[in-house]
C-alpha positions in Angstrom: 0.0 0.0 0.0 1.4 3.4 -1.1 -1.8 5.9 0.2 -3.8 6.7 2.7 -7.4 5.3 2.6 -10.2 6.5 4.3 -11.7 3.5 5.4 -14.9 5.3 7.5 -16.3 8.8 8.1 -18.7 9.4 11.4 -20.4 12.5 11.5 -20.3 14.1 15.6 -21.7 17.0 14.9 -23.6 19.0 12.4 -23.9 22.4 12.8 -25.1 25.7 11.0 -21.7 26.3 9.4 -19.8 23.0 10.1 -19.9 19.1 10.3 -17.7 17.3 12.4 -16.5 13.9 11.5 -14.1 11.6 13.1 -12.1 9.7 10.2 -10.7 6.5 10.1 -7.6 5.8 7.7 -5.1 3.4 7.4 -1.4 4.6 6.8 0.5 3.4 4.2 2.6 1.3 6.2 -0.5 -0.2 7.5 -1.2 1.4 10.4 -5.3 2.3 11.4 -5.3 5.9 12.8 -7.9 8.4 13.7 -8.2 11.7 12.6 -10.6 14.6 13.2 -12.1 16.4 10.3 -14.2 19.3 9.5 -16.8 19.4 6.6 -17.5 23.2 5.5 -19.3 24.2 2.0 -16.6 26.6 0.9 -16.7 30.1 1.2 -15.8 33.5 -0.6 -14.1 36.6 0.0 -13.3 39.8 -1.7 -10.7 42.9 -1.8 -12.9 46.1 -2.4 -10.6 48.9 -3.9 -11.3 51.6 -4.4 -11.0 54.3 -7.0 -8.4 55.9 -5.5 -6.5 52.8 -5.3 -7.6 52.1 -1.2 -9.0 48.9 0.3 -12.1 48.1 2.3 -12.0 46.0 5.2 -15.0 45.2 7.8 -14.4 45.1 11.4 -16.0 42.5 13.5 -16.4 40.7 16.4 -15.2 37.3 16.5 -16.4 35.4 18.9 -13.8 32.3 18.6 -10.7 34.3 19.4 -12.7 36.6 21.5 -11.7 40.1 19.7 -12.2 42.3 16.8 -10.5 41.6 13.8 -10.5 43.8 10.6 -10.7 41.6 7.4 -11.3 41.7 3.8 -15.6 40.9 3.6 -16.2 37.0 3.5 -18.5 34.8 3.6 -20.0 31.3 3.3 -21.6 29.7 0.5 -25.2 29.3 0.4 -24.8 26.1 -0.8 -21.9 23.8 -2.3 -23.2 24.6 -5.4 -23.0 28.3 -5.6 -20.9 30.1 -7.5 -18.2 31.6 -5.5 -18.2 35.0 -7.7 -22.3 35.3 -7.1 -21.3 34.4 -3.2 -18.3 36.9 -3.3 -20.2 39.7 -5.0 -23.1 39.0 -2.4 -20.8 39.4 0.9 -19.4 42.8 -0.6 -22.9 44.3 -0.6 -24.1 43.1 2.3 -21.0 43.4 4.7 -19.7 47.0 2.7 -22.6 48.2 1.1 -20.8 48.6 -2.2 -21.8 46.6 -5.3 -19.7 46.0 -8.4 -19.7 44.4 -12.0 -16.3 44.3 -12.3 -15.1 41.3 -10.0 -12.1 39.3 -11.0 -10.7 35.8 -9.8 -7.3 36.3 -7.2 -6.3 33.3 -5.6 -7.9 29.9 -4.0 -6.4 29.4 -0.2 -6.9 26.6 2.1 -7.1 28.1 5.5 -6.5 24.8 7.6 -5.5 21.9 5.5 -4.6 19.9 8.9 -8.1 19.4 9.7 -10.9 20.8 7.0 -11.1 20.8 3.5 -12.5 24.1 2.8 -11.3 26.5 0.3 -12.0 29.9 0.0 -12.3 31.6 -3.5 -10.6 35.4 -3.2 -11.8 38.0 -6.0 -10.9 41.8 -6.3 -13.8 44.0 -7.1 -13.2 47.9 -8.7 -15.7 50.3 -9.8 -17.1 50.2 -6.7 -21.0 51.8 -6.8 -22.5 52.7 -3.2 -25.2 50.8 -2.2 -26.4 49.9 1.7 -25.6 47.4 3.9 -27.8 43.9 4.6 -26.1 42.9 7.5 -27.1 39.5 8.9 -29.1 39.8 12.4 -25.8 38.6 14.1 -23.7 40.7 12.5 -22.3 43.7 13.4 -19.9 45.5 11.0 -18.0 49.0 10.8 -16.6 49.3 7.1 -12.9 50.9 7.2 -10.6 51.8 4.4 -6.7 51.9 4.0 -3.4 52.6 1.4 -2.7 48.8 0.2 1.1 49.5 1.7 -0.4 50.4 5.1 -2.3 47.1 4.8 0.9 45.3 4.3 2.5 47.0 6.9 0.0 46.1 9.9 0.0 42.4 8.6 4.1 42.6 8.5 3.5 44.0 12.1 0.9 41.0 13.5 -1.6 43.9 13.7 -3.8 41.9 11.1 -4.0 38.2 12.0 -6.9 36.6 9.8 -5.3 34.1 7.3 -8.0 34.9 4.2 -7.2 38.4 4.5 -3.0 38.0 5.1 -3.1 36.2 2.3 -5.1 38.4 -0.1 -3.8 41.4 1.0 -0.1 40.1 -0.1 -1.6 38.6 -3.1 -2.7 41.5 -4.5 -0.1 43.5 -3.4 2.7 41.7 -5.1 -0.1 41.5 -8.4 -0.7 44.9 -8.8 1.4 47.3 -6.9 4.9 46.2 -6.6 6.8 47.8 -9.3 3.7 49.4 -11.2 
C-alpha cells in the first residue's frame, strides 16, 4: 500500500456552518489511525478597492478568538453549489454596502488543510457603486478603508492576524502594486 485510505467517516456533529466527523484511515505502512475532520461548504471573499486605489476592510467581532478583527468581507456559501463570484459579489454588498460588476478571480487558499477541506475563492472588485448594507441579524460590521502598503505593513506587524485576508492582501499586493 502506497496511500492513505479512508476507510470510515462518522459525522459528531452537524452544525449551521460545520460538520464534524471523526475519520478512520489506514497509513500506508498499515497502520489504522484516527483523525478529526471538519466538513465546511466553501466560502468566498473579496478585496474592495477603491477608485483611488484604497482597500475596504470590515471590522467584527469574533467570537472564537474573542476580539475584533479587521478583514477583507467573506463569507459562506449558500450552498456547495453556488458560485463563489455570485457568493463573493453577495458578501461585498451586504457586509460593505458597495456593489460591483467588475469582480475578477485572485487566488484559491486553504485556510487549515490539517483538519478541513475548505477552500475559499478570493476575488478583487473595482468600480465600486454605493449601495447599503444587509447585515445578517448577528452581524455587526463597521466598514474601514486603508493605502494597500499600510495594509501590508499592519500584517508585516501581526496587527492583522486573519489568514483569508493575510493572504489576499499580499496577493494583490505583489499582483498589482509592486513595481507598477
Amino acid at each position: 500500500m502506497e496511500e492513505f485510505v479512508r476507510y470510515d467517516r462518522e459525522l459528531k456533529y452537524k452544525g449551521k456552518i460545520i460538520d464534524i466527523y471523526k475519520d478512520y484511515i489506514t497509513t500506508p505502512e498499515g497502520k489504522n489511525v484516527e483523525w478529526d475532520f471538519i466538513g465546511h461548504k466553501g466560502a468566498a471573499a473579496v478585496i474592495p478597492v477603491l477608485d483611488d486605489g484604497s482597500v475596504i476592510l470590515v471590522k467584527q467581532w469574533r467570537n472564537s478568538i474573542d476580539r475584533f478583527t479587521l478583514e477583507i468581507p467573506a463569507g459562506g456559501r449558500d450552498g456547495i453549489n453556488e458560485d463563489t463570484k455570485t457568493c463573493a459579489a453577495r458578501e461585498l454588498e451586504e457586509e460593505t454596502g458597495y456593489k460591483s460588476d467588475d469582480i475578477e478571480f485572485l487566488q484559491t487558499i486553504v485556510p487549515v488543510a490539517a483538519y478541513s477541506q475548505e477552500t475559499i475563492d478570493i476575488y478583487v472588485a473595482r468600480n465600486l457603486v454605493t449601495t447599503k448594507q444587509n447585515l445578517d441579524p448577528d452581524e455587526f460590521i463597521n466598514v474601514k478603508r486603508y493605502k494597500v502598503k499600510d495594509l501590508v505593513d499592519m500584517i508585516l506587524n501581526n496587527e492583522i492576524q486573519d489568514s483569508k485576508t493575510a493572504a489576499s492582501i499580499m496577493a494583490y499586493y505583489v499582483k498589482y502594486c509592486v513595481n507598477k
